[in-house]
C-alpha positions as CSV (number, residue, x, y, z in Angstrom):
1,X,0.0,0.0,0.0
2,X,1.6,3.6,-0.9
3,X,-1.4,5.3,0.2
4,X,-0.8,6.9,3.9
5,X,-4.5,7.0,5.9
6,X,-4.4,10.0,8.5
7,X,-6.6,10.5,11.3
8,X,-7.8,11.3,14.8
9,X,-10.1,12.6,17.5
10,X,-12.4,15.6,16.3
11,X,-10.6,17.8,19.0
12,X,-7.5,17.1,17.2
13,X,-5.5,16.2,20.3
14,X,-4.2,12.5,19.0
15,X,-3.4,12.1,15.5
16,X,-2.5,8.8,14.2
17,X,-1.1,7.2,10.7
18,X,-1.2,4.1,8.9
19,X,0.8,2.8,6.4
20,X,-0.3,-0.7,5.7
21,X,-2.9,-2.7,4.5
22,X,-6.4,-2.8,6.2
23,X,-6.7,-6.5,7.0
24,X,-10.2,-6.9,8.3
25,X,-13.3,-4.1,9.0
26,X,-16.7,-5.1,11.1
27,X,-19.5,-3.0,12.8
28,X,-20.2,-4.4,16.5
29,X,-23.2,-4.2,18.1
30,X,-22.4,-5.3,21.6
31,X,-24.0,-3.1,24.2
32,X,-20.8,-2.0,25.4
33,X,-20.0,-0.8,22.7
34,X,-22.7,0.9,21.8
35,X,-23.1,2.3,25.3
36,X,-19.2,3.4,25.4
37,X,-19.5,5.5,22.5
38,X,-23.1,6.5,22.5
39,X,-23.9,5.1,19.1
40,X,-26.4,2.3,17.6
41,X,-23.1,0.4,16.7
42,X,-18.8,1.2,16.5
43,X,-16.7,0.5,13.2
44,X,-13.2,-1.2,14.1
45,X,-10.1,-2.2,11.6
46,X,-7.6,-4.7,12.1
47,X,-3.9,-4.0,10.6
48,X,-0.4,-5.2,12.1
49,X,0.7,-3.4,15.0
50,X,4.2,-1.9,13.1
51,X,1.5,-0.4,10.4
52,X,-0.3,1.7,12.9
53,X,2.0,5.2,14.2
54,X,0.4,7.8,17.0
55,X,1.9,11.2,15.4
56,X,0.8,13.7,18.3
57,X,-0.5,13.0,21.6
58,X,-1.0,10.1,23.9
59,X,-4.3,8.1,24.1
60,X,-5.9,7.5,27.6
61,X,-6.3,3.9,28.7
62,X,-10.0,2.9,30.1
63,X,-10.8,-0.5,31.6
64,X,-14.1,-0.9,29.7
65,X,-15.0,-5.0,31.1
66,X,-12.8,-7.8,33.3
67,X,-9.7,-8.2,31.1
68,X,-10.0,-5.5,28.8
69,X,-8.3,-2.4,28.5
């Protein structure tokens, strides 16, 4: 993939970067999910890890169910 995808939160504190290929997209339903980010349903990707750069910022961590962070 040549094409780099840029993005981030709409306040424009964490900006992010990818450089590789999209490996697999799906819409989730769970309700925590949908609770979490106050929407009928959240999009997610999956890329490899080394694809994926955070370019300004630092995300916060959240402990959303047992297990997961």
């Amino acid at each position: 993939m040549d094409e780099v995808i840029c993005g981030g939160c709409y306040c424009g504190a964490i900006r992010y970067e990818i450089t590789g290929e999209i490996e697999q997209s799906l819409v989730c339903h769970y309700p925590d999910c949908r609770r979490i980010t106050g929407a009928q349903s959240v999009g997610y990707i999956f890329l490899r890890l080394g694809d994926f750069k955070i370019t300004k910022g630092k995300p916060a961590k959240f402990d959303s169910s047992p297990g997961v962070v």
